[in-house]
Backbone as JSON Lines, residues from 0, in Angstrom:
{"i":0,"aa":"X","n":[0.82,-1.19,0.0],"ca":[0.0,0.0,0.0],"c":[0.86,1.26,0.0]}
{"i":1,"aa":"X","n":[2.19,1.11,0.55],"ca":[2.85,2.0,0.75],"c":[3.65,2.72,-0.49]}
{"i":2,"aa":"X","n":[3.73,1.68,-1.79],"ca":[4.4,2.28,-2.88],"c":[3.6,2.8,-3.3]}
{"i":3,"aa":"X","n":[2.27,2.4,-3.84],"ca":[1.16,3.18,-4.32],"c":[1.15,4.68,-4.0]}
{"i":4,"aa":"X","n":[1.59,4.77,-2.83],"ca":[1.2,6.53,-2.29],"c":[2.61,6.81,-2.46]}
{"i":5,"aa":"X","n":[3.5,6.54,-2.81],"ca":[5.09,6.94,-2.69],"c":[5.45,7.03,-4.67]}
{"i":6,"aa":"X","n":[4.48,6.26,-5.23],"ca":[4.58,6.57,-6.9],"c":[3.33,7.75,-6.88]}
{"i":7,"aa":"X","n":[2.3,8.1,-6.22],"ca":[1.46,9.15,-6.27],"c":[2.36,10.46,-6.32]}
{"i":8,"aa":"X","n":[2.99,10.89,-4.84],"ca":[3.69,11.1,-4.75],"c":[5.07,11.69,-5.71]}
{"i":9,"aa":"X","n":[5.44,10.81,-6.13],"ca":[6.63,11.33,-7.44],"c":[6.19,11.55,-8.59]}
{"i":10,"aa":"X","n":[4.86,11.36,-8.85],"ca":[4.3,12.0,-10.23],"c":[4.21,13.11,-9.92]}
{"i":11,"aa":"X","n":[3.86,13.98,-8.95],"ca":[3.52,15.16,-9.01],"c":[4.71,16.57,-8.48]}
{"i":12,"aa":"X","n":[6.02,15.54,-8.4],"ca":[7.21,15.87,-7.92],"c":[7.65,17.38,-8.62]}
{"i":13,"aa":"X","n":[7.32,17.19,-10.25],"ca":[8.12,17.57,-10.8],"c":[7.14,19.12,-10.99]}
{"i":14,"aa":"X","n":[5.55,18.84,-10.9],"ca":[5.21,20.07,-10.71],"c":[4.91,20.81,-9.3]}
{"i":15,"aa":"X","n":[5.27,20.39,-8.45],"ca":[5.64,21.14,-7.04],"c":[7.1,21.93,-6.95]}
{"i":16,"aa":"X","n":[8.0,21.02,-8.03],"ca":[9.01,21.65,-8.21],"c":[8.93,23.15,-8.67]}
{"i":17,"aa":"X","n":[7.69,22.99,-10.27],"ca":[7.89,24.49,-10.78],"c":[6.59,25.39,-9.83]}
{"i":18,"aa":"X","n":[6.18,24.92,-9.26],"ca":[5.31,25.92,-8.36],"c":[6.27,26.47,-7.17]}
{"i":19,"aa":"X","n":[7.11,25.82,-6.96],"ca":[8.22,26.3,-5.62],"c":[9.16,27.35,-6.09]}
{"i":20,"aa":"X","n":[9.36,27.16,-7.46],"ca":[10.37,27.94,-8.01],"c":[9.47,29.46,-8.68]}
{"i":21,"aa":"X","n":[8.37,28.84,-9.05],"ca":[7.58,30.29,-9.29],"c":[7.1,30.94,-8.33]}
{"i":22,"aa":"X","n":[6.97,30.65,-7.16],"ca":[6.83,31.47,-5.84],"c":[7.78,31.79,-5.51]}
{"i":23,"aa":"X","n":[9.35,31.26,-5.19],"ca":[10.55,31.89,-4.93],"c":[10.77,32.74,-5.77]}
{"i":24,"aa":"X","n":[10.57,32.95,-6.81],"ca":[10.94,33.76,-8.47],"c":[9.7,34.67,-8.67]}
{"i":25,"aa":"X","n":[9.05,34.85,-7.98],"ca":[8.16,35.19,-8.6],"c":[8.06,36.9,-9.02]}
{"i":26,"aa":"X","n":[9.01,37.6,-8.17],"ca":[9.24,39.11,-8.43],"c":[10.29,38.88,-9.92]}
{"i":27,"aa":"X","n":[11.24,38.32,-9.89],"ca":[12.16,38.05,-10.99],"c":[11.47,38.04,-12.31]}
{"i":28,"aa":"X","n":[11.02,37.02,-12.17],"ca":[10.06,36.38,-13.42],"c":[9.67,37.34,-14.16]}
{"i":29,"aa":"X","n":[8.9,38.33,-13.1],"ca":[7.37,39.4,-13.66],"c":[8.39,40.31,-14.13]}
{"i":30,"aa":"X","n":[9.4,40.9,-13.47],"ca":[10.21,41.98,-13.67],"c":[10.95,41.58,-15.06]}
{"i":31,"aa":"X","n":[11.41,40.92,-15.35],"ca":[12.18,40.34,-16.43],"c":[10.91,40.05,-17.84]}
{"i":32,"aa":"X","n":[10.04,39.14,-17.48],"ca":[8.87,39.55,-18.78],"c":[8.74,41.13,-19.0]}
{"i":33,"aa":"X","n":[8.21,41.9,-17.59],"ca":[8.05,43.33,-18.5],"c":[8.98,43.87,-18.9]}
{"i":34,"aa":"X","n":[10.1,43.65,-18.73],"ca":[11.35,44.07,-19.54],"c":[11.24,43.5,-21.01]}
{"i":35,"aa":"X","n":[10.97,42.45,-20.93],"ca":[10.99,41.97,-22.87],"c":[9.79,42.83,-23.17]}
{"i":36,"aa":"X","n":[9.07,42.9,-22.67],"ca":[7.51,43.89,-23.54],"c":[7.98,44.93,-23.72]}
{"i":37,"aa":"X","n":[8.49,45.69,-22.69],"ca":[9.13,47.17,-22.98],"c":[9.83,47.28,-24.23]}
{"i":38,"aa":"X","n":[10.65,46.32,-24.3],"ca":[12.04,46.43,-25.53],"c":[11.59,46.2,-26.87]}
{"i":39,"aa":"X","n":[10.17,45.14,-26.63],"ca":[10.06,44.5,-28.33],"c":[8.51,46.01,-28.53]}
{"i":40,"aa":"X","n":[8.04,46.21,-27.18],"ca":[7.11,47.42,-27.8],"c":[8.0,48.72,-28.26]}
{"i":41,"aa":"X","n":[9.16,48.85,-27.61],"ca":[10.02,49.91,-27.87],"c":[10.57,49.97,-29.36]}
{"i":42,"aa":"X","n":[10.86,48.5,-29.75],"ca":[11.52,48.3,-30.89],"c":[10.65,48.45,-32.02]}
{"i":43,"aa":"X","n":[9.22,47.7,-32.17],"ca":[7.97,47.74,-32.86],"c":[7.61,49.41,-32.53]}
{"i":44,"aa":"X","n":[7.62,49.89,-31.74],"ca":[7.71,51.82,-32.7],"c":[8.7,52.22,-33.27]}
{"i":45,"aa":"X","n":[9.79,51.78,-32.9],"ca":[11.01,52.44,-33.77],"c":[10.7,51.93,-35.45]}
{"i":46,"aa":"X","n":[10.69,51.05,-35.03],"ca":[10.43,50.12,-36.72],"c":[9.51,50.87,-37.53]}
{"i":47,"aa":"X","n":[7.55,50.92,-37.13],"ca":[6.69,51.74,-37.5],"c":[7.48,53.2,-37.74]}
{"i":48,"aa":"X","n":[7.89,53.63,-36.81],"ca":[8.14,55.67,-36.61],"c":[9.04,55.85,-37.8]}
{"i":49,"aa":"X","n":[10.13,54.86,-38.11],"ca":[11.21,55.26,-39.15],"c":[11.51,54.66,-39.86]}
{"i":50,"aa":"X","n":[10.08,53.7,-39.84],"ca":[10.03,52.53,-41.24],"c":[11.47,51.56,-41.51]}
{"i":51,"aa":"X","n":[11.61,50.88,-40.35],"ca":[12.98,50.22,-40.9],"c":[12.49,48.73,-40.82]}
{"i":52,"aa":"X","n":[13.09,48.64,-42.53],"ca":[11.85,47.42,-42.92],"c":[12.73,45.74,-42.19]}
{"i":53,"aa":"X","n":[13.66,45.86,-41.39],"ca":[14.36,44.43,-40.78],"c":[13.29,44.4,-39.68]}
{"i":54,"aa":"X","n":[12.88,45.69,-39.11],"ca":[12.53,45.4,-37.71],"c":[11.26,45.07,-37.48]}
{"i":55,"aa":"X","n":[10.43,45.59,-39.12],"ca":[9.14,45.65,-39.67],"c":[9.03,43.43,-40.04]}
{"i":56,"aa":"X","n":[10.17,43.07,-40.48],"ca":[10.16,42.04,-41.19],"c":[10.56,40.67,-39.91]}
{"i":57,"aa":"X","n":[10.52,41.36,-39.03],"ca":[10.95,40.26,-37.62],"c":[9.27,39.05,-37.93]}
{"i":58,"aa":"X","n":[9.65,38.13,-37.33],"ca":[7.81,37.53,-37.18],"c":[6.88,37.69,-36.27]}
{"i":59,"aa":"X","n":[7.82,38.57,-35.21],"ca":[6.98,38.93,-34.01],"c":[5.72,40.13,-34.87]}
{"i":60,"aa":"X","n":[6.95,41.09,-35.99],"ca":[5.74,41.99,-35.98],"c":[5.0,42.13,-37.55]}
{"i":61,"aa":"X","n":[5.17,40.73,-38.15],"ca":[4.7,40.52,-39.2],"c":[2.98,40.13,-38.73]}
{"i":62,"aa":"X","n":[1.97,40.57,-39.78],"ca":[1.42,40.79,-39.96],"c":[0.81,38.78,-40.14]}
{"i":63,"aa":"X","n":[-0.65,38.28,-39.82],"ca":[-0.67,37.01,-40.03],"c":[-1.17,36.75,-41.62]}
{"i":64,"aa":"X","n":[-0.46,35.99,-42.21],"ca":[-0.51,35.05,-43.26],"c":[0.77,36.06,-44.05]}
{"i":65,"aa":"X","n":[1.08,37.29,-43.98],"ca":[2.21,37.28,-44.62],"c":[3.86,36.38,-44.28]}
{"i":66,"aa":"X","n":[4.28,36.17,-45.47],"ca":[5.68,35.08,-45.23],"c":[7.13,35.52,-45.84]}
C-alpha cells in the first residue's frame, strides 16, 4: 500500500518543483517579462516611426498570413 502513495507522490514531484520555483521567483520572473515587452514594444515603434523594414520584417511583428 505503501508504494502506491510513494509513486502518487513522485508523479507530481516535478510540478511542485515548478510551483516552488515560481513562488521563490516570482518578483524576478514578472520583472524580467516586463522588460521583454518594454524592448520589443520599444523596438515595434522604432520600426513603425522610421520605417525600418528588418525590424518591420521580424515575425513577431509581421502581420498574419504574410511570409
Amino acid at each position: 500500500m505503501e508504494t502506491t502513495k510513494l509513486d502518487h507522490e513522485k508523479s507530481f514531484q516535478p510540478f511542485q518543483r515548478i510551483k516552488l520555483f515560481g513562488s521563490k521567483y516570482k518578483g524576478e520572473i514578472g520583472l524580467g517579462i516586463l522588460i521583454l515587452y518594454v524592448f520589443l514594444l520599444g523596438l515595434g515603434t522604432v520600426g513603425e516611426v522610421w520605417n525600418v523594414e528588418w525590424i518591420l520584417d521580424l515575425p513577431i511583428f509581421r502581420s498574419p498570413g504574410k511570409y
